[in-house]
C-alpha positions as CSV (number, residue, x, y, z in Angstrom):
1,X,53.4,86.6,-73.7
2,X,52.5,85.0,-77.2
3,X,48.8,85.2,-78.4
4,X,47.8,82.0,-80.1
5,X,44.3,82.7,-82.5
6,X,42.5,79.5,-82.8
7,X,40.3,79.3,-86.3
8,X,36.9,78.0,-86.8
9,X,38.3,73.9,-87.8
10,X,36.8,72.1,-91.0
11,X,33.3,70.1,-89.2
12,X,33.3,68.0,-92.0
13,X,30.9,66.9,-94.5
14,X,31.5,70.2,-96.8
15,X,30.5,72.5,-94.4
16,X,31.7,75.9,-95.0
17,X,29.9,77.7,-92.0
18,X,28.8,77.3,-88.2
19,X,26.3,79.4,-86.2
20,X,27.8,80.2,-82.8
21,X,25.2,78.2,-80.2
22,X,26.9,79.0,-76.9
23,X,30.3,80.1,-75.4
24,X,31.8,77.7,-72.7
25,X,34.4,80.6,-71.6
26,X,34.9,84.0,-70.9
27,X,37.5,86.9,-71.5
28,X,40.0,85.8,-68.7
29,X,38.9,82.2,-67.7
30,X,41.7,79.6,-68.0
31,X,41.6,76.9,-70.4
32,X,43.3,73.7,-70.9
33,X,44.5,72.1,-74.3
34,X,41.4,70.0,-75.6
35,X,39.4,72.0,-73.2
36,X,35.6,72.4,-75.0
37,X,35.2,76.5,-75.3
38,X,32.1,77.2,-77.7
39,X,28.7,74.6,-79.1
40,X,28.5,75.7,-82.6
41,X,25.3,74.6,-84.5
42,X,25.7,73.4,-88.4
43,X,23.5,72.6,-90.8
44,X,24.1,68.7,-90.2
45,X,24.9,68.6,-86.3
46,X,25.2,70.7,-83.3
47,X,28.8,70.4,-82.5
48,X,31.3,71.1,-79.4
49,X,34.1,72.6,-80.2
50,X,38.0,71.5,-78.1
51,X,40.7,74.5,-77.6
52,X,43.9,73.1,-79.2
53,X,46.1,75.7,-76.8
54,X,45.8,76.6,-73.2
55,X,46.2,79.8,-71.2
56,X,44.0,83.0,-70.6
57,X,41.3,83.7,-72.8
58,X,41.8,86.9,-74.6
59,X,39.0,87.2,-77.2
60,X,35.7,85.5,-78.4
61,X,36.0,86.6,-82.2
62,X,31.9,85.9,-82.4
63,X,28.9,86.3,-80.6
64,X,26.4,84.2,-79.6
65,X,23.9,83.7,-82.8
66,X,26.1,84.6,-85.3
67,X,27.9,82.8,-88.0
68,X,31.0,82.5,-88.7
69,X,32.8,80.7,-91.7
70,X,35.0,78.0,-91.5
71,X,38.8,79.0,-90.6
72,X,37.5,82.3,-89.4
73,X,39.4,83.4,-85.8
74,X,37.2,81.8,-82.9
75,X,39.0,82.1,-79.8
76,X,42.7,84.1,-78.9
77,X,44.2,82.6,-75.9
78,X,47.0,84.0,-74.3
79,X,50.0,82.0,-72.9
80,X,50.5,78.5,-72.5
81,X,51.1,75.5,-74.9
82,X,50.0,74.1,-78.1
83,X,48.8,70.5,-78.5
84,X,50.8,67.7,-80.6
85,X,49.2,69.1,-84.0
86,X,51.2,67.2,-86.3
87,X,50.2,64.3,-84.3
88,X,46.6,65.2,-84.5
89,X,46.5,65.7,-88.5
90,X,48.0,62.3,-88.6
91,X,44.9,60.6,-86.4
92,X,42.8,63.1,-88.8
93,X,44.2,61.4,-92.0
94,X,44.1,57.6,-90.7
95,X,40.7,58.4,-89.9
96,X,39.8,60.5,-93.1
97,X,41.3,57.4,-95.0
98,X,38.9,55.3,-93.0
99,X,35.8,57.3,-94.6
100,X,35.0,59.5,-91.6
101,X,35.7,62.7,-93.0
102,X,37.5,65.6,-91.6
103,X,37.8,65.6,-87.4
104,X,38.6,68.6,-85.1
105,X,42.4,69.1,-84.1
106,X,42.6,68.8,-80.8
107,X,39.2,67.1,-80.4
108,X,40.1,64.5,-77.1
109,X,39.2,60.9,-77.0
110,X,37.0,60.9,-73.5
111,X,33.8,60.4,-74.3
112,X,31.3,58.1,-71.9
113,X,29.1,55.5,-73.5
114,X,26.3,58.4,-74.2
115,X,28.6,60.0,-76.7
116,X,28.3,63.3,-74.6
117,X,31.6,65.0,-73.5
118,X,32.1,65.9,-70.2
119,X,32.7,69.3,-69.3
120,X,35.6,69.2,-66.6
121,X,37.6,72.3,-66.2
122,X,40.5,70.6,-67.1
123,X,41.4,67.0,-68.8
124,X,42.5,64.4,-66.6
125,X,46.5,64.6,-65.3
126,X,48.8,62.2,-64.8
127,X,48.9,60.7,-61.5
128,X,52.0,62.2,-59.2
129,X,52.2,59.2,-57.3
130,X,51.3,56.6,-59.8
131,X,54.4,54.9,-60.9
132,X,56.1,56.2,-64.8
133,X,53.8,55.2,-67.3
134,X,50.5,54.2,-65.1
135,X,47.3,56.6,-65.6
136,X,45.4,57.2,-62.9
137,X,41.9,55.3,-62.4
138,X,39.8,58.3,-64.3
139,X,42.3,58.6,-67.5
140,X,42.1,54.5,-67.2
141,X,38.4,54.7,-67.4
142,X,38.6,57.4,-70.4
143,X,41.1,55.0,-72.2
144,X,38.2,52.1,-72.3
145,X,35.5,54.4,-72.9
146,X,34.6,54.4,-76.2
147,X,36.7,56.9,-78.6
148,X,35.0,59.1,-81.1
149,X,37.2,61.7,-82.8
150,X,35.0,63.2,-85.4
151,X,31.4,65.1,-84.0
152,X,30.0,64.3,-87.0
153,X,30.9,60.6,-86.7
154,X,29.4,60.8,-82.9
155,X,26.2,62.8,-84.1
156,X,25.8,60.2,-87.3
157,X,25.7,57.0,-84.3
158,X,23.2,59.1,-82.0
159,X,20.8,59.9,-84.7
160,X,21.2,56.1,-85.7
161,X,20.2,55.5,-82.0
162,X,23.2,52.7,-81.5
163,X,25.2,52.8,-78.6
164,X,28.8,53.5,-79.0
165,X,29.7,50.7,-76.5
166,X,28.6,48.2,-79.3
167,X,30.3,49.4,-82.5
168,X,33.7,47.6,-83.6
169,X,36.2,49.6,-84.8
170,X,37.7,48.3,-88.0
171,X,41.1,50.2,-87.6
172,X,44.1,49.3,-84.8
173,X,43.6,53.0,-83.5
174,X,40.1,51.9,-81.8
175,X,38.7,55.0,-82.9
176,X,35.0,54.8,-83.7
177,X,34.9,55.9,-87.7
178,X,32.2,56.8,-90.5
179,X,32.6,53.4,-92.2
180,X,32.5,51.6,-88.4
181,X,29.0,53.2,-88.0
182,X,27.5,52.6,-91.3
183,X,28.7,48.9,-91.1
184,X,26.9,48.7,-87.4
185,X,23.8,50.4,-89.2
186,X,23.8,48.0,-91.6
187,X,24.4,44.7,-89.9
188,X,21.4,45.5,-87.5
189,X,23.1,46.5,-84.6
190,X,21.0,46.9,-81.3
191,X,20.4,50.2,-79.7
192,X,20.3,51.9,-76.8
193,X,16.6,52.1,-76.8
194,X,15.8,48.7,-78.2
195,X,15.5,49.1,-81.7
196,X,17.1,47.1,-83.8
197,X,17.7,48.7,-87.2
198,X,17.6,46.4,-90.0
199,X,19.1,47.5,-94.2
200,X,16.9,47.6,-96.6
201,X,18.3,45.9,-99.3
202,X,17.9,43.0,-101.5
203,X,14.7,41.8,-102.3
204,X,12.9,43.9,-99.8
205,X,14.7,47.3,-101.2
206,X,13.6,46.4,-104.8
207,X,9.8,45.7,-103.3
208,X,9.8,48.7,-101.5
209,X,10.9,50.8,-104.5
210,X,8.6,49.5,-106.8
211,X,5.7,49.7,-104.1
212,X,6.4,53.4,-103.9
213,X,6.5,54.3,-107.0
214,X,3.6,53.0,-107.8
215,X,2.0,54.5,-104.5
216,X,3.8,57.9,-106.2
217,X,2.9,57.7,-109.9
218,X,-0.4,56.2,-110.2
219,X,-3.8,57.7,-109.0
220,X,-5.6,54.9,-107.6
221,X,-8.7,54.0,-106.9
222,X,-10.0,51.3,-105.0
223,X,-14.0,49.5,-105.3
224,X,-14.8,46.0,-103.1
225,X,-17.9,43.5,-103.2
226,X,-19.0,41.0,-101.1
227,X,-19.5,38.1,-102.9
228,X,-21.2,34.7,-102.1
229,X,-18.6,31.9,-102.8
230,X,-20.2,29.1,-102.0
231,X,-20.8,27.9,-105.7
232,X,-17.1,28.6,-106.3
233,X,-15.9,26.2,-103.9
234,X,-18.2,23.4,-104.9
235,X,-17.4,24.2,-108.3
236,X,-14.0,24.1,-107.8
237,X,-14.0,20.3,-106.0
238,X,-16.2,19.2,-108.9
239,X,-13.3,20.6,-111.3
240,X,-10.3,18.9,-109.2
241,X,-12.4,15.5,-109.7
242,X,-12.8,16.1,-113.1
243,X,-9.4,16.9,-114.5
244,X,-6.8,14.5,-114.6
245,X,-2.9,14.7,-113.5
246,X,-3.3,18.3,-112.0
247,X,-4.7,19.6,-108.7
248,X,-7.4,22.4,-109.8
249,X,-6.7,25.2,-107.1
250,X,-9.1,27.8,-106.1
251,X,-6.7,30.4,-107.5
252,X,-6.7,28.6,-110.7
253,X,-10.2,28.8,-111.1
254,X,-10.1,32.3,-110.0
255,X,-7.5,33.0,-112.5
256,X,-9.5,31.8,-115.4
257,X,-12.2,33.5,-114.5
258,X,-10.4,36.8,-114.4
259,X,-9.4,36.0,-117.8
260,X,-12.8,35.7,-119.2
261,X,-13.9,38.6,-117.7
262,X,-10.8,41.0,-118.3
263,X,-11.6,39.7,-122.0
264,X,-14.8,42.4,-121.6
265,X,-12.9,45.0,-119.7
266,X,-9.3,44.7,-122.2
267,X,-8.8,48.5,-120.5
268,X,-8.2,47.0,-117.3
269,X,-5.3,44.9,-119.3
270,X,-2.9,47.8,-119.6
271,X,-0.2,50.2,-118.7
272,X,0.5,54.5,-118.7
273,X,3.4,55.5,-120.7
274,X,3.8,58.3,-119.0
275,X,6.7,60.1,-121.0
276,X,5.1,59.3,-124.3
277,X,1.4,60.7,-122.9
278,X,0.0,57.1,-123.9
279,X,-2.0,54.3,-122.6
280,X,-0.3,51.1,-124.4
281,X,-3.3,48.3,-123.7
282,X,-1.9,44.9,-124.6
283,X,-2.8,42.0,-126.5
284,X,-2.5,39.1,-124.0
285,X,-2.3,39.0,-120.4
286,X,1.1,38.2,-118.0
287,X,-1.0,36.9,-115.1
288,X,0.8,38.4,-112.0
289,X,0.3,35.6,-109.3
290,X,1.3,38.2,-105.4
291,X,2.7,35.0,-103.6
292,X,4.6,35.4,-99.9
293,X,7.8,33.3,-99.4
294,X,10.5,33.6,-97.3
295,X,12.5,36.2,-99.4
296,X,9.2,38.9,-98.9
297,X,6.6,39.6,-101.1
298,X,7.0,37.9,-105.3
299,X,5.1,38.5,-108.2
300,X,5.9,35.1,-110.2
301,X,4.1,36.0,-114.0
302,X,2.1,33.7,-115.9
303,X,2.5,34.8,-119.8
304,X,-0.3,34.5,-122.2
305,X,-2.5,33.5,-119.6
306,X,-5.8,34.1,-121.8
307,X,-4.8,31.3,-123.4
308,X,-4.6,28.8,-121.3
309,X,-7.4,26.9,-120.2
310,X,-8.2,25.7,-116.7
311,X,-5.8,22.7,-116.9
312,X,-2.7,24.6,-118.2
313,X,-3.6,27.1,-115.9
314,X,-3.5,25.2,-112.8
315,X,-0.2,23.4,-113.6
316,X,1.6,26.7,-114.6
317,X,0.4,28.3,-111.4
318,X,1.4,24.9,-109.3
319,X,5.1,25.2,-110.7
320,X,4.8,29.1,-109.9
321,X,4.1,28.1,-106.4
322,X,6.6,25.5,-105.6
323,X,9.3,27.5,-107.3
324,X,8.3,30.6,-105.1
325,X,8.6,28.7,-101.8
326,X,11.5,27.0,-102.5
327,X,13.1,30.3,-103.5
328,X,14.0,28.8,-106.8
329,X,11.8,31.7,-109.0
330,X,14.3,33.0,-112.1
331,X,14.3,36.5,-112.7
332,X,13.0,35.6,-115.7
333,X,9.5,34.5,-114.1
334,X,9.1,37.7,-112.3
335,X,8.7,40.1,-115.0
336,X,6.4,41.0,-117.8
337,X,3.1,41.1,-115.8
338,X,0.3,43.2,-116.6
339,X,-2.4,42.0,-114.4
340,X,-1.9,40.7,-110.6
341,X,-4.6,38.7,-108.8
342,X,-3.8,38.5,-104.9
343,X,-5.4,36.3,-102.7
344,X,-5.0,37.7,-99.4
345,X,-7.5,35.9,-97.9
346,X,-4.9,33.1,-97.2
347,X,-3.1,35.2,-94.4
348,X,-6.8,35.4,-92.6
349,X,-7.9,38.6,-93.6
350,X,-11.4,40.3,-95.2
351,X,-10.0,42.5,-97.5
352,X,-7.5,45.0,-98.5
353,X,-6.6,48.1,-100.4
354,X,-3.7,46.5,-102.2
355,X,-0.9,48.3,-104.2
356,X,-1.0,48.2,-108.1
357,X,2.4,46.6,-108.9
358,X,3.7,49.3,-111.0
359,X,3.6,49.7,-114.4
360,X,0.5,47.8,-114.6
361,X,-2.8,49.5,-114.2
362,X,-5.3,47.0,-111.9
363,X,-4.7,44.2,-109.3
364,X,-7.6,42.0,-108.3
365,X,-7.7,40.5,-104.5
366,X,-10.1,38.2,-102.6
367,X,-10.1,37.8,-98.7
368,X,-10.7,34.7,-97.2
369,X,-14.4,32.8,-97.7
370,X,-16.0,32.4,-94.5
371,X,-19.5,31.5,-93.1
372,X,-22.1,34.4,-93.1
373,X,-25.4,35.4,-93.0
374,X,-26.4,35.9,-96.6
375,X,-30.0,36.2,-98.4
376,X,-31.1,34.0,-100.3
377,X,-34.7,33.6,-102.2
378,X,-36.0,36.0,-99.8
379,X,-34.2,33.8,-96.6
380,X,-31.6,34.6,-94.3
381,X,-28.8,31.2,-95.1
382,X,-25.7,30.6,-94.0
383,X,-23.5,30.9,-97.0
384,X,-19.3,30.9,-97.6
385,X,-18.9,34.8,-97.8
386,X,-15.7,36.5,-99.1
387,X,-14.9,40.5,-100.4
388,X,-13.5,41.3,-103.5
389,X,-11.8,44.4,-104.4
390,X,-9.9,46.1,-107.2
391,X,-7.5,48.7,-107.1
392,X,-7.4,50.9,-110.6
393,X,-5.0,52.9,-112.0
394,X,-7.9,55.8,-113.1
395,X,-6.2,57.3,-115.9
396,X,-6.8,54.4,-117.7
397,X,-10.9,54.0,-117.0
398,X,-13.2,55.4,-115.1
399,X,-15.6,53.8,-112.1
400,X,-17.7,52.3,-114.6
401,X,-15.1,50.1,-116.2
402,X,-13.6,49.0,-112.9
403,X,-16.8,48.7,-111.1
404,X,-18.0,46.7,-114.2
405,X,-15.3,44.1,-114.2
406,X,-15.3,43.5,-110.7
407,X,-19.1,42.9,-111.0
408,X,-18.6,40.7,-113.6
409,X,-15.8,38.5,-111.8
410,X,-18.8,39.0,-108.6
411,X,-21.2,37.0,-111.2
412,X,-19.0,34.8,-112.2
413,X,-17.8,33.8,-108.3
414,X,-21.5,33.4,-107.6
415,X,-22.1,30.9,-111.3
416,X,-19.0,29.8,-111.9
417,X,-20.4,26.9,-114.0
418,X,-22.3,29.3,-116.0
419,X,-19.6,31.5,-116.3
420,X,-16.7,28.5,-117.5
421,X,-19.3,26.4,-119.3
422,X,-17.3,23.6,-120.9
423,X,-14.2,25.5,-120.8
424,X,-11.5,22.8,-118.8
């Protein structure tokens, strides 16, 4: 009788190794071709392992919890016959081509929509009194069932949490490949416990890098205020009256007022080069304006901004904010920031720890202005109430620069006439 030795197969993905998890058979025990005999454990995937011969099991070349390198012997099995190979490397190049990487020889097509194999004694047979041609209803059943060739293709879907049911398979062989799963990653396909994954890419991928990055290079620190507002927003309705041909916003008189007051605390007005070991502290300021739209979270820049006075102010920052909501913002307008002022407030909330948008060293946010108890000349008053807070990059100041501005900007909020005096 002939001895066939079946080697460790290429898992894929590079691997060179496998740790032996569990044996399926025994010396002696009969196998089947595409029979699963051992669970070997990579470093990428846990991975069962099909029998490209059948007979009697001869030898187990490894033992459990050892490792064994990739076209090592695994299994002898005496007797029997060998599966279609050359068939098999062809379906291992068509889906290779398809970006899958390497599959196991031999590795059957009957999985269930869990993407676990079943472990039958013996593949389905043909039936003896179906007719030439027909299978019988459990092949059938295997034949619909979702086909997944490559473990590491299976194991790349199941740690994606999709169900296999739901990919489409790009190719005419219906075989489930790499590419067929990163495409169902990507396009938000549902899974099988309700999640929904969804890319990040786009807009949100370059917010989310910038946002880390900032949350990984800069030591921040973070002060608040309350502030009493009510002034502001009675100066601010005097100013709109005022000032011809422009609508004077809150955040325009906000934004001048940060002006003035980062004109005090210029160190507030800069950025960390951190290759060079410097802090480069600029001239002007690029008024960083956080706005929400549609397309996630922008930062349209006003440039020069400390130059502008109320007026200019308010109609740069209106054409900022039609432009941002109508998702007409050039790339242009987005850069060359170096302070941000956020107005949260407008989404309901008190206040917030926000995120310095990297490379520059402060941002500046206000919550929304509601009624509170507040003192006043000794007497409990109802007055319009908001927080203000200010995140710091601290290698460029200490707590007594930031807390200083901010309590400047406080003053100002509280006497903003005092503060803008005849500046329009």
């Amino acid at each position: 009788m002939s001895m066939q030795v079946f080697m460790l197969p290429d898992l894929g993905e590079g691997l060179t190794e496998a740790e032996i998890v569990e044996w399926k058979v025994e010396p002696g025990d009969t196998v089947t071709i595409d029979q699963v005999v051992v669970e070997v454990e990579t470093a990428k995937a846990s991975v069962e392992v099909p029998c490209p011969f059948e007979g009697v099991v001869g030898e187990l070349h490894a033992a459990e919890g050892t490792s064994l390198a990739v076209g090592a012997p695994l299994i002898s099995i005496t007797g029997g016959a060998l599966a279609d190979v050359p068939a098999a490397h062809e379906q291992y190049r068509e889906e290779e081509r398809a970006g899958s990487g390497n599959v196991l020889i031999g590795y059957g097509t009957g999985h269930g929509p869990t993407g676990r194999r079943k472990r039958s004694a013996a593949p389905p047979q043909w039936s003896e009194k179906a007719p030439q041609g027909a299978l019988n209803r459990t092949t059938a059943q295997q034949v619909s069932a979702p086909k997944v060739l490559s473990p590491i293709v299976r194991n790349m879907a199941l740690q994606g949490g999709l169900d296999l049911g739901s990919i489409a398979t790009a190719g005419s062989h219906g075989v489930i490949t790499r590419a067929d799963v990163e495409r169902a990653l990507a396009n938000g396909v549902p899974t099988t416990d309700g999640v929904t994954r969804i890319p990040i890419t786009g807009v949100r991928k370059a917010i989310a890098d910038k946002l880390s990055r900032s949350r990984s290079e800069i030591p921040e620190a973070t002060v608040w205020v309350d502030v009493d507002a009510t002034a502001l927003l009675q100066a601010r309705r005097d100013l709109d009256a005022s000032i011809e041909g422009v609508k004077v916003t809150l955040l325009a008189v906000l934004a001048k007022l940060t002006m003035i007051a980062l004109a005090k605390f210029p160190e507030l007005n800069s950025t960390v080069d951190t290759a060079a070991g410097e802090i480069l502290r600029y001239e002007n300021v690029g008024l960083g304006i956080a706005a929400q739209t549609d397309r996630g979270l922008m930062v349209p820049v006003v440039p020069q901004a400390d130059k502008a006075d109320l007026k200019e102010l308010a109609e740069r920052l209106g054409e900022l904010t039609e432009l941002a909501r109508t998702g007409s913002l050039p790339a242009a307008r987005l850069s060359g920031g170096t302070f941000t002022l956020n107005n949260y407030g407008v989404f309901g909330v008190d206040g917030s720890a926000a995120i310095i948008n990297h490379p520059e060293a402060a941002i500046l946010g206000i919550g929304r202005i509601i009624d509170r108890p507040w003192v006043v000349d000794g007497e409990v008053a109802v007055r319009k109430v908001a927080q203000l807070s200010l995140a710091f990059d601290h290698r460029v100041c200490d707590g007594g620069v930031a807390g200083g501005f901010l309590r400047t900007v406080a003053d100002f909020v509280e006497n903003p006439v005092v503060a803008l005096g005849s500046v329009r």
